[in-house]
Backbone as CSV, one residue per row, in Angstrom:
resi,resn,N_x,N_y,N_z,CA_x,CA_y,CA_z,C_x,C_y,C_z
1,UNK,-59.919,-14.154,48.983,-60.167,-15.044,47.870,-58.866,-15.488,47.215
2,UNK,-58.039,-14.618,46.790,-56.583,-15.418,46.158,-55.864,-16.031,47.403
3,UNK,-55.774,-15.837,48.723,-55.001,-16.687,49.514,-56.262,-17.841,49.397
4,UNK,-57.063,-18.325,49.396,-57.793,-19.474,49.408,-57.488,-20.496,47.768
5,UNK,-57.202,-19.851,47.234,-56.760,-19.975,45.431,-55.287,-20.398,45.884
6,UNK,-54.391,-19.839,46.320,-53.186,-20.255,46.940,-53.121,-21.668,47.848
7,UNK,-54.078,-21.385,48.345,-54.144,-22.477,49.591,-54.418,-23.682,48.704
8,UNK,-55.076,-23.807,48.099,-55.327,-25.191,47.330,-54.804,-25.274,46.131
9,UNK,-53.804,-24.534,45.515,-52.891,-24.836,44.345,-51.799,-25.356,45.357
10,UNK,-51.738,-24.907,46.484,-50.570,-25.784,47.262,-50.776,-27.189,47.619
11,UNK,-51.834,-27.768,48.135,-52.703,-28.473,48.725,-52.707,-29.757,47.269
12,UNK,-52.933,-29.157,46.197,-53.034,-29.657,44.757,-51.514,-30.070,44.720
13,UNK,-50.965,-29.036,44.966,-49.049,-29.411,44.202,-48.533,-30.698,45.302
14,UNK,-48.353,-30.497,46.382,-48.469,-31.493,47.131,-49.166,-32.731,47.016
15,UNK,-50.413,-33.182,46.853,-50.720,-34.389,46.614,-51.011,-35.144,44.977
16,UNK,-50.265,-33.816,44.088,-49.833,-34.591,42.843,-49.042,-35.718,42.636
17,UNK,-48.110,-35.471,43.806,-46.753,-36.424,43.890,-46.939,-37.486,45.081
18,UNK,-48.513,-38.105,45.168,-49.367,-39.160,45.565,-49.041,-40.146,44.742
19,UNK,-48.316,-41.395,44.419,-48.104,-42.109,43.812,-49.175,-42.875,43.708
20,UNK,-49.848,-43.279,44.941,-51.077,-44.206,45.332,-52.123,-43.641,44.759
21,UNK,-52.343,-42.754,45.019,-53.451,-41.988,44.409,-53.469,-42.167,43.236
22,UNK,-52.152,-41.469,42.224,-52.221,-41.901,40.420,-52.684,-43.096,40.419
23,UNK,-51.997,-44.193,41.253,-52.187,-45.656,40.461,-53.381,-45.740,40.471
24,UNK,-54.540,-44.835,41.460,-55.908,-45.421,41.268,-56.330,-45.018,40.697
25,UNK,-55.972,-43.965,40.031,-56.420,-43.234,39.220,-57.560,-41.956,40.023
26,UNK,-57.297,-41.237,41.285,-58.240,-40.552,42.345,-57.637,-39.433,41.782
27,UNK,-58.312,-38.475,41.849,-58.150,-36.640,41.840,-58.857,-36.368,42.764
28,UNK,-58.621,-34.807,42.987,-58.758,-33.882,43.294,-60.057,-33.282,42.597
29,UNK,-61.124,-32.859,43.226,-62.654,-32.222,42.882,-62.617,-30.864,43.215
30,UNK,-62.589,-31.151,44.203,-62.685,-29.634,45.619,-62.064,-29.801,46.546
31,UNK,-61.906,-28.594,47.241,-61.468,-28.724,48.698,-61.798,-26.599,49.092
32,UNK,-61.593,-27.175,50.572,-61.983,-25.481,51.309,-61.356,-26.251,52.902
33,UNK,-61.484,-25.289,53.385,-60.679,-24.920,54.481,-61.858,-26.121,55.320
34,UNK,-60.830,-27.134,56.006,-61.268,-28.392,56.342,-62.411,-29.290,55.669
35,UNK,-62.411,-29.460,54.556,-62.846,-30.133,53.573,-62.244,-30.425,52.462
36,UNK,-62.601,-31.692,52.574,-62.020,-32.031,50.304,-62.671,-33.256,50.003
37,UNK,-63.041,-32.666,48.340,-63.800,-33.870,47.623,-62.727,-34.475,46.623
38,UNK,-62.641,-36.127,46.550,-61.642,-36.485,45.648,-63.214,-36.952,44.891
39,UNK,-62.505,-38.111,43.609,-63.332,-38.637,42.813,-62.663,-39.800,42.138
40,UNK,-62.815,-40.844,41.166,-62.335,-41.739,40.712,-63.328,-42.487,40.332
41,UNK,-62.962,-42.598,38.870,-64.039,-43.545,38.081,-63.697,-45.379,38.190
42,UNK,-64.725,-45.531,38.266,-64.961,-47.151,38.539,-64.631,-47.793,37.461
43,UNK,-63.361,-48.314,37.039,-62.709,-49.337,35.948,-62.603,-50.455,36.305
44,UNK,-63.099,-51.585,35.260,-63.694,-52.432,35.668,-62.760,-53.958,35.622
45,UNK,-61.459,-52.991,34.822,-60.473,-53.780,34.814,-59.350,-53.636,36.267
46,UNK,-59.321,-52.235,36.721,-58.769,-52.026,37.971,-59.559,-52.088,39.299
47,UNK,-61.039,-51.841,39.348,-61.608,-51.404,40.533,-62.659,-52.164,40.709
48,UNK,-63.309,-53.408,40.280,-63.974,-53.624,40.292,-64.250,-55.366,40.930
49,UNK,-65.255,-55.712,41.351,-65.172,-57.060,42.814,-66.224,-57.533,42.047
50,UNK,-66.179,-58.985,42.426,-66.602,-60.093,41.305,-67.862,-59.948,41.132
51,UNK,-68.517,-58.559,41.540,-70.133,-58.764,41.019,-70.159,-57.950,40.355
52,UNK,-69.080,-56.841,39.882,-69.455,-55.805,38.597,-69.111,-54.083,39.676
53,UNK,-69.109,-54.227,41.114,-69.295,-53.185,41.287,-67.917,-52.668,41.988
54,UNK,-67.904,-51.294,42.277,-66.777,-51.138,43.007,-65.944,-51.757,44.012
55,UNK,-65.017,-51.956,44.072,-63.871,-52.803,45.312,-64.462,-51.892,46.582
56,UNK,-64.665,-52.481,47.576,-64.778,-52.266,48.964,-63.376,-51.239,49.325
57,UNK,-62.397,-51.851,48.805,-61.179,-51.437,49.139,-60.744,-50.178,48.629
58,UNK,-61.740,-49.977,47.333,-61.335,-48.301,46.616,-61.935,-47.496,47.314
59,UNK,-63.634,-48.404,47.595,-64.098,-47.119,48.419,-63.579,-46.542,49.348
60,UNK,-63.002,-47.450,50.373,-62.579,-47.119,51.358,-61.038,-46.504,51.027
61,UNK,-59.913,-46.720,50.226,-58.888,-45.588,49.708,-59.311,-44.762,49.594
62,UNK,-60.855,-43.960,48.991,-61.067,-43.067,48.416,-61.572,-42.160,49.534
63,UNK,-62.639,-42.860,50.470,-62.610,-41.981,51.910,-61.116,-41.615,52.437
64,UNK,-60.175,-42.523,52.823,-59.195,-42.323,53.320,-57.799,-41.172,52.451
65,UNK,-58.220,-41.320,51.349,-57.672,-39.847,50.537,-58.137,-38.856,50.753
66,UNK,-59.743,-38.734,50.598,-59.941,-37.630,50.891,-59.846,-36.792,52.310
67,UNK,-59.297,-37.816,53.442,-58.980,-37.375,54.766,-57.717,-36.602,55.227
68,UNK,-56.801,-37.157,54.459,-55.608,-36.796,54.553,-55.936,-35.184,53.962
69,UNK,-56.703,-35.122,52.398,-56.068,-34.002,51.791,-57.313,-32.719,52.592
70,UNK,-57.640,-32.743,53.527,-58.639,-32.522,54.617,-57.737,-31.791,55.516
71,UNK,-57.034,-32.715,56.111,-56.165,-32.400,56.662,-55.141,-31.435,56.464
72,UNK,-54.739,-31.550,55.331,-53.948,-30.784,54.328,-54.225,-29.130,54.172
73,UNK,-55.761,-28.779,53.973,-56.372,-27.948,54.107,-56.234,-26.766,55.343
74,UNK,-56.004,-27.907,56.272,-55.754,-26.653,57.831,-54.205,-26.866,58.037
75,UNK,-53.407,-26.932,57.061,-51.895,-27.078,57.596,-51.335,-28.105,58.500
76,UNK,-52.215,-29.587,58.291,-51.704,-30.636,59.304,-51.739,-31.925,58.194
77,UNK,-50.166,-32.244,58.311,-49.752,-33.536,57.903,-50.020,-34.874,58.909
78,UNK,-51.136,-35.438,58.457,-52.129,-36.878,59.021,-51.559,-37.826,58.279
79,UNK,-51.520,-38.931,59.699,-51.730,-40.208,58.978,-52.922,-40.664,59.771
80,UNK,-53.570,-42.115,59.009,-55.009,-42.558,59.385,-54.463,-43.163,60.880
81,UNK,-55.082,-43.154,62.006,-55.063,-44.252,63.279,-56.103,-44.938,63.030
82,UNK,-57.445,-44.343,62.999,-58.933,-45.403,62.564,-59.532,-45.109,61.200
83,UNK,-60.383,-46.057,61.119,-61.373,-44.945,59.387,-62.348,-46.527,60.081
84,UNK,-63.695,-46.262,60.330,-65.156,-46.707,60.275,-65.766,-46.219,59.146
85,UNK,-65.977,-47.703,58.677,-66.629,-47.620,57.094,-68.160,-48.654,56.857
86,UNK,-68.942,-47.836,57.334,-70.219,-48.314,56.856,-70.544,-48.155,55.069
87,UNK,-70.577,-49.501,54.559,-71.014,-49.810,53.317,-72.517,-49.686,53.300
88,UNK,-72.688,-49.080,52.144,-74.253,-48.915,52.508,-74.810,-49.515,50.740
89,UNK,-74.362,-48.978,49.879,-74.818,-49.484,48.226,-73.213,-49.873,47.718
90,UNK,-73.963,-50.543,46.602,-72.068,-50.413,45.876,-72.885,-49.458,44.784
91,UNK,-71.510,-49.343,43.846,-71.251,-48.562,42.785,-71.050,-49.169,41.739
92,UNK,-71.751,-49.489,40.842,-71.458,-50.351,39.254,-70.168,-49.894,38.414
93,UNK,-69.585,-50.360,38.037,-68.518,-49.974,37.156,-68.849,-49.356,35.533
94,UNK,-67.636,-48.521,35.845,-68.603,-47.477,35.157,-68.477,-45.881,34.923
95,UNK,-69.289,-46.191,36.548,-69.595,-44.842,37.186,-68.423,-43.834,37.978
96,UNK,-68.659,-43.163,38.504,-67.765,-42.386,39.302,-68.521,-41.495,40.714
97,UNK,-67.329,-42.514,41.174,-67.540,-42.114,42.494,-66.581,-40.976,43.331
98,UNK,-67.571,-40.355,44.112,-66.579,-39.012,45.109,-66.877,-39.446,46.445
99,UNK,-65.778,-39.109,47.242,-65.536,-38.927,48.421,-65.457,-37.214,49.130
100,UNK,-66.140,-37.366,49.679,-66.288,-35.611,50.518,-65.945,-35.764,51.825
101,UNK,-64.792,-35.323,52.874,-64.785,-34.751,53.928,-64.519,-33.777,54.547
102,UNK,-65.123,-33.497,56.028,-65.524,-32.934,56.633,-64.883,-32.622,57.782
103,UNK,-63.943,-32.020,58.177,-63.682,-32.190,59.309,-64.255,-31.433,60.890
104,UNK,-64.241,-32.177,62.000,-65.705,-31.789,63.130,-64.306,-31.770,64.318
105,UNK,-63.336,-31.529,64.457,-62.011,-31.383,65.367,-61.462,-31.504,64.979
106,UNK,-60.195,-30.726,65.367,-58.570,-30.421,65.030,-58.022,-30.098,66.377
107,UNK,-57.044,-30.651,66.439,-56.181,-29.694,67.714,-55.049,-30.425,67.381
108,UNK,-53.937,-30.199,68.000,-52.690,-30.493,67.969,-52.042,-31.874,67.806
109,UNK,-52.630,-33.031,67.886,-52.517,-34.160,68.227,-53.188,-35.410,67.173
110,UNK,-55.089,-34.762,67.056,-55.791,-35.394,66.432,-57.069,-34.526,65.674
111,UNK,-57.106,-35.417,64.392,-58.222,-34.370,63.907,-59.038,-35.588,63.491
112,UNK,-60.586,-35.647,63.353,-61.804,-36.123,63.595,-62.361,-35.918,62.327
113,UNK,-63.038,-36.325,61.036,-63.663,-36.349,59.926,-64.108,-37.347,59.544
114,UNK,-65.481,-36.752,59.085,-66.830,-37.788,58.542,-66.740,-37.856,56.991
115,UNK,-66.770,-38.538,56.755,-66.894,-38.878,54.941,-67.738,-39.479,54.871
116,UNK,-68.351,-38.990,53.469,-69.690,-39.393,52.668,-69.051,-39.701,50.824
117,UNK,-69.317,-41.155,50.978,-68.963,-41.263,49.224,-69.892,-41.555,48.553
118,UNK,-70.107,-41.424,47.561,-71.661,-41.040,46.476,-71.029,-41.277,45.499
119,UNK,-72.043,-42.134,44.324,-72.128,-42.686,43.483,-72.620,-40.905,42.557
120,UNK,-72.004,-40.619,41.746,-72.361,-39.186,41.202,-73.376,-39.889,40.078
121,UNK,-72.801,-40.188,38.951,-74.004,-40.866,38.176,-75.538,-41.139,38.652
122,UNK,-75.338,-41.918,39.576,-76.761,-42.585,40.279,-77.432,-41.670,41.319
123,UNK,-76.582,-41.032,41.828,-76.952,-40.073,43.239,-77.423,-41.101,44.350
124,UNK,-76.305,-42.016,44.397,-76.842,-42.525,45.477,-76.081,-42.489,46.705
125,UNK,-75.942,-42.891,47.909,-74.683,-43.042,49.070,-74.163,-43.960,49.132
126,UNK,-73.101,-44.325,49.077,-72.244,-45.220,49.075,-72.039,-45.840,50.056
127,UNK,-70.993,-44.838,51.007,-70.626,-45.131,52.536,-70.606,-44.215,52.976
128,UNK,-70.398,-43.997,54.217,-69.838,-42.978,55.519,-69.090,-43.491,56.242
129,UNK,-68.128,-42.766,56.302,-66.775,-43.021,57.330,-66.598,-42.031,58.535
130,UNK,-66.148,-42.675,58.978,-65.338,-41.546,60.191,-63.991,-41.696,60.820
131,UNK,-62.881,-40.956,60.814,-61.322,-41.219,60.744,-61.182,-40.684,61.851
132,UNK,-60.017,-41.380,62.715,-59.334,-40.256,63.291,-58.042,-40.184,62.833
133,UNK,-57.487,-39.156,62.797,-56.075,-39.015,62.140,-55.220,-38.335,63.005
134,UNK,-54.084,-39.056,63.156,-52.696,-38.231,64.141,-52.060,-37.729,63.567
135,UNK,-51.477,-36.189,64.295,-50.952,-35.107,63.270,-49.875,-35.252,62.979
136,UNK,-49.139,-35.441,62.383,-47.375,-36.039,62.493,-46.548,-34.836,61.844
137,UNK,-47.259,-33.758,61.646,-45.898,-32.552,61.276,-47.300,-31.675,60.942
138,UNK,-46.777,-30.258,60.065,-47.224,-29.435,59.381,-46.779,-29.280,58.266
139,UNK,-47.769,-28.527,57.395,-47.430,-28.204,56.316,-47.413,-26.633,56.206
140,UNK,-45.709,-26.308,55.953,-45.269,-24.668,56.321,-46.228,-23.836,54.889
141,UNK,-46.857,-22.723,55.659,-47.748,-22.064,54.720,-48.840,-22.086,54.511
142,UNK,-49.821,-23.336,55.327,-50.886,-23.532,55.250,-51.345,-22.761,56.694
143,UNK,-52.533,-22.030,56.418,-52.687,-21.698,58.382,-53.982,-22.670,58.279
144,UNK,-54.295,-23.020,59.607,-55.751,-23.102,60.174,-57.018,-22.823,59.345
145,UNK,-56.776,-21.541,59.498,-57.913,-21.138,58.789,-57.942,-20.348,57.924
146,UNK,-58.730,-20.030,56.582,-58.422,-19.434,55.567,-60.044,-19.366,55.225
């Protein structure tokens, strides 16, 4: 239990100094050993597309954050190669939306994760994604598995 408490105060200290992330204003929810939930409220002066509801484009930052810090989780520094983004509802401004992934493979090269973003207010689904991400280093101190 405290190396898992470790593992994600590291995981945390590291993607504080996300510049992209601040500007959108995205955090950090959760995370566990190949998973993490970000979140980010729908401002309607920053995030929001000419019908009132969330930008296509946050949603999809917000899957694609939460992939990386996924990644992060098993000690592998990712960048995106794909992200498939089925839009399914939007999100009114407003509200706040999370991104949760999952990751379903890892190995040395490429790791594989499904994201689900949800409207928390409404409980509704947003989108589902699916990334693949190429490993481009490690992160010393993180293992695999925890």
């Amino acid at each position: 239990m405290v190396e898992a408490e470790k593992i994600k105060a590291k995981v945390s200290e590291i993607y504080s100094h996300n510049n992209f992330m601040q500007e959108c204003g995205i955090y950090i929810v959760d995370m566990s050993c190949g998973s993490a939930t970000v979140a980010v409220k729908v401002d309607p002066e920053r995030h929001a597309n000419l019908n009132g509801m969330a930008h296509g484009g946050l949603v999809a930052t917000l899957a694609d954050n939460a992939t990386g810090i996924a990644g992060a989780t098993i000690g592998k520094r990712v960048v995106t190669s794909t992200i498939a983004t089925d839009f399914i509802k939007g999100a009114p401004v407003g509200t706040t939306i999370s991104a949760t992934s999952r990751i379903t493979h890892a190995d040395d090269r490429l790791v594989t994760i499904n994201i689900e973003v949800r409207d928390l207010d409404n409980d509704t689904l947003v989108a589902k994604a699916t990334a693949a991400m190429i490993v481009v280093d490690t992160f010393a101190g993180i293992p695999e598995k925890w």
